[in-house]
PyMOL commands that place a pseudoatom at each C-alpha (Angstrom):
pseudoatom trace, name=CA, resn=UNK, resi=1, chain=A, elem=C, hetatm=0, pos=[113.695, -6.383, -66.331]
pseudoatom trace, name=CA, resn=UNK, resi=2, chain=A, elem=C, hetatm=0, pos=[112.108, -3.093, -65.217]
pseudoatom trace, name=CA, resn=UNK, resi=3, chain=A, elem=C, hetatm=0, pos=[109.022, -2.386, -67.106]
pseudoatom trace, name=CA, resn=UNK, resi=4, chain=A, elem=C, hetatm=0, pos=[106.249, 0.208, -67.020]
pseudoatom trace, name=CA, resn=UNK, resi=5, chain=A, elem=C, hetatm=0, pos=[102.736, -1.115, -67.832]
pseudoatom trace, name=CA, resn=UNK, resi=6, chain=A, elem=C, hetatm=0, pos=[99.002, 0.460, -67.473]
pseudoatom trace, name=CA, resn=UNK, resi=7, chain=A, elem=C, hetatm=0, pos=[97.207, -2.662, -66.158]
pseudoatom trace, name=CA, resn=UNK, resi=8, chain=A, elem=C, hetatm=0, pos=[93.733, -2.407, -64.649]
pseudoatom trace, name=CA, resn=UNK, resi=9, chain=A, elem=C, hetatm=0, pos=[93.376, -1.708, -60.807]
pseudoatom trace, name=CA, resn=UNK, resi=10, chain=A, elem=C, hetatm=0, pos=[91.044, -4.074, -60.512]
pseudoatom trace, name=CA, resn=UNK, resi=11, chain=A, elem=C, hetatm=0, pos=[92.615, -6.650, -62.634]
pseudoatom trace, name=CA, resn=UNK, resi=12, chain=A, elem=C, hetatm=0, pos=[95.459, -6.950, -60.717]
pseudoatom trace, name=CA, resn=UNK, resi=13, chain=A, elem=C, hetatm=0, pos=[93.567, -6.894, -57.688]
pseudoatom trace, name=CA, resn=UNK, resi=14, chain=A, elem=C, hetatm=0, pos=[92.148, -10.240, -58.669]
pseudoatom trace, name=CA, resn=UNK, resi=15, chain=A, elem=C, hetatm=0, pos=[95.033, -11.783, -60.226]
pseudoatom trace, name=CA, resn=UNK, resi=16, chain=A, elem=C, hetatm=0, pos=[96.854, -11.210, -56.851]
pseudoatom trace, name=CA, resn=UNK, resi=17, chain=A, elem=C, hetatm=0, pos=[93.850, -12.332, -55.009]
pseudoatom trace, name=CA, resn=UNK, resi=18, chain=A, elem=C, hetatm=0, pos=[93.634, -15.772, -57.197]
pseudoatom trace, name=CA, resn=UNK, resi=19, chain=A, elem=C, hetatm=0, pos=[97.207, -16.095, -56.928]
pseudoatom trace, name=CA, resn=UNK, resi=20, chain=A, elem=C, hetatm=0, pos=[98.063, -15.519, -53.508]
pseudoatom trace, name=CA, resn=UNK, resi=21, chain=A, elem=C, hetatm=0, pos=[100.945, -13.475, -54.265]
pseudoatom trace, name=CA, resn=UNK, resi=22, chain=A, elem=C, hetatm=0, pos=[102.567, -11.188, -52.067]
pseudoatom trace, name=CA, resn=UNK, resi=23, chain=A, elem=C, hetatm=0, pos=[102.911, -8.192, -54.616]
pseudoatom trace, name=CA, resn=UNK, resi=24, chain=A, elem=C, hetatm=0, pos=[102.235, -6.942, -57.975]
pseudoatom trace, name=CA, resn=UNK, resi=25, chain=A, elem=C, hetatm=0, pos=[105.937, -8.220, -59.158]
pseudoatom trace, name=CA, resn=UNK, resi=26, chain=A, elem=C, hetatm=0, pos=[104.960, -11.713, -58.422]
pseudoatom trace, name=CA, resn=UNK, resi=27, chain=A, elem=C, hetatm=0, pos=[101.625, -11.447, -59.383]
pseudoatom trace, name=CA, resn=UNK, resi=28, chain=A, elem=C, hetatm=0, pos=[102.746, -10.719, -62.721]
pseudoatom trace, name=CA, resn=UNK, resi=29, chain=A, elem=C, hetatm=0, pos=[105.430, -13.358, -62.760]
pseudoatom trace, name=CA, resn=UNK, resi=30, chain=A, elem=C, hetatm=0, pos=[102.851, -15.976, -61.755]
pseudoatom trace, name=CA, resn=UNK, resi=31, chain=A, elem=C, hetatm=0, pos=[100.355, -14.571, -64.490]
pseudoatom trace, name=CA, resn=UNK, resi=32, chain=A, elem=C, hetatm=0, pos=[103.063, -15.001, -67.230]
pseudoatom trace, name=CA, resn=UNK, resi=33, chain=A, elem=C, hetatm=0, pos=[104.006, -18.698, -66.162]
pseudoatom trace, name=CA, resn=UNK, resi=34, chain=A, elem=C, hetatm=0, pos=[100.507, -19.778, -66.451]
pseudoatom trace, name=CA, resn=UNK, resi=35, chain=A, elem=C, hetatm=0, pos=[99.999, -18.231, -69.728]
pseudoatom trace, name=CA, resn=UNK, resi=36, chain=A, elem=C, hetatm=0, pos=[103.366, -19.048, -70.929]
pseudoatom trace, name=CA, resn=UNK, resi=37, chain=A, elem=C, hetatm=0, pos=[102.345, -23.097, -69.861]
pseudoatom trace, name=CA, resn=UNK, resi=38, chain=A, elem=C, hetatm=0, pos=[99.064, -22.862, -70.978]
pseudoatom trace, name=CA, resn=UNK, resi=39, chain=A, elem=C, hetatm=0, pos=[100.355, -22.348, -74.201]
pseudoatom trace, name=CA, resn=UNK, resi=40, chain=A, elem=C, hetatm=0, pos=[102.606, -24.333, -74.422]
pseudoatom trace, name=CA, resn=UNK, resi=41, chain=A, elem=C, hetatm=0, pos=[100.253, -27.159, -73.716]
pseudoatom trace, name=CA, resn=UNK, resi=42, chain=A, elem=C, hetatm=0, pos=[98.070, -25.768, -76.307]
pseudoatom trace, name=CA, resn=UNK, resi=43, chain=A, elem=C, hetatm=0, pos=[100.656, -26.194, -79.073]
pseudoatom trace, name=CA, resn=UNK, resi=44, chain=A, elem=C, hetatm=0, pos=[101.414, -29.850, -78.094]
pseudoatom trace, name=CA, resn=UNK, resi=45, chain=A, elem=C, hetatm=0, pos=[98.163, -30.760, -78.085]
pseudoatom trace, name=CA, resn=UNK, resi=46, chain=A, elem=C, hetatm=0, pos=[97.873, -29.410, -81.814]
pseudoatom trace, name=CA, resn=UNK, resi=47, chain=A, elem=C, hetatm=0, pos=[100.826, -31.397, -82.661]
pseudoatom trace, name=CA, resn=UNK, resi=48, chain=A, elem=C, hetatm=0, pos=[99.411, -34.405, -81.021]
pseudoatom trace, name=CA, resn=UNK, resi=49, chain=A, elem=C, hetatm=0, pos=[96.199, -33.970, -83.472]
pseudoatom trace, name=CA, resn=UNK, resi=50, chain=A, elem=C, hetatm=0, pos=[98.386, -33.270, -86.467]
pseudoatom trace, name=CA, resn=UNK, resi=51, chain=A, elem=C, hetatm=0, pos=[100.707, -36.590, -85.663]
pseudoatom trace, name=CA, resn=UNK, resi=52, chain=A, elem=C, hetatm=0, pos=[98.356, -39.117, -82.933]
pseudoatom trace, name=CA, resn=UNK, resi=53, chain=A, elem=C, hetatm=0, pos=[100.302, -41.984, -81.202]
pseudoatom trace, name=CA, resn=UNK, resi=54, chain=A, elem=C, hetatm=0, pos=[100.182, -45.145, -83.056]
pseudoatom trace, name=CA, resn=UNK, resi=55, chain=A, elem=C, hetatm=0, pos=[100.330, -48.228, -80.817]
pseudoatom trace, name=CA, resn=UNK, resi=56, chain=A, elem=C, hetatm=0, pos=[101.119, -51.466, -81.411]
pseudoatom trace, name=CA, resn=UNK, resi=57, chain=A, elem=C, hetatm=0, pos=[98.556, -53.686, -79.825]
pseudoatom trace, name=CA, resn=UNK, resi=58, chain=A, elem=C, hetatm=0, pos=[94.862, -52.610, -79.634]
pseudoatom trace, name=CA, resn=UNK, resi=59, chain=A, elem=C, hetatm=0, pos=[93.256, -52.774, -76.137]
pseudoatom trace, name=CA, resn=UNK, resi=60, chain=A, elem=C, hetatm=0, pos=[91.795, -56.331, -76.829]
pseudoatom trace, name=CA, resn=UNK, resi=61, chain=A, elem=C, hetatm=0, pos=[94.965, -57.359, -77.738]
pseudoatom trace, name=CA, resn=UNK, resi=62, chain=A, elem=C, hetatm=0, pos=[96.843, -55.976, -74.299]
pseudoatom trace, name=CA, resn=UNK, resi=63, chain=A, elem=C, hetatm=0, pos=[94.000, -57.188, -72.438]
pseudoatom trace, name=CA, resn=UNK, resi=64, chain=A, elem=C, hetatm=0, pos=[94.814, -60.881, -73.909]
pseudoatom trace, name=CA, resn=UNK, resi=65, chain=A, elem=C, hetatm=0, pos=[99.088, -60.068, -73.413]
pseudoatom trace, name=CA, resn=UNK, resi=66, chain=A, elem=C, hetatm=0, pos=[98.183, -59.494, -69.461]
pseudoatom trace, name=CA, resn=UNK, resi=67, chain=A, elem=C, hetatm=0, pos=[95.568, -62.454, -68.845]
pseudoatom trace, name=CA, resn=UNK, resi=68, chain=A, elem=C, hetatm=0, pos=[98.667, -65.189, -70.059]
for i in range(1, 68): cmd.bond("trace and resi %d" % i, "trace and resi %d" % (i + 1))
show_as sticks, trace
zoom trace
C-alpha cells in the first residue's frame, strides 16, 4: 500500500537508527510490528487480570507431588 505521510525528520531518523533498517519503508514496517505486538500483549494481559489462571495444586502442594 502506497501511502503519503508527514512524519518528523528527526523521528524517523531515530526509528531507523534504533531499528537498523535499511530505509524509511522498513523502518516503518518494523515500527508498526512493534506497536501492533505491543498491543496486542497489552490486551492479553488485561484479559489475564479480568479472568487469572486457576490451578489446581498450590505450590506446597506441587512441591510435596515432586518430593514422592
Amino acid at each position: 500500500m502506497k501511502v503519503t505521510a508527514i512524519i518528523p525528520d528527526e523521528l524517523i531518523k531515530e526509528a531507523q537508527l534504533l531499528s537498523n533498517a535499511k530505509n524509511i519503508t522498513d523502518t516503518v514496517i518494523i515500527a508498526l510490528n512493534s506497536y501492533v505486538a505491543i498491543e496486542k500483549l497489552k490486551a492479553m494481559g488485561r484479559e489475564i487480570n479480568k479472568n487469572p489462571m486457576k490451578f489446581k495444586y498450590s505450590a506446597e502442594e506441587i512441591r510435596e507431588l515432586n518430593r514422592s
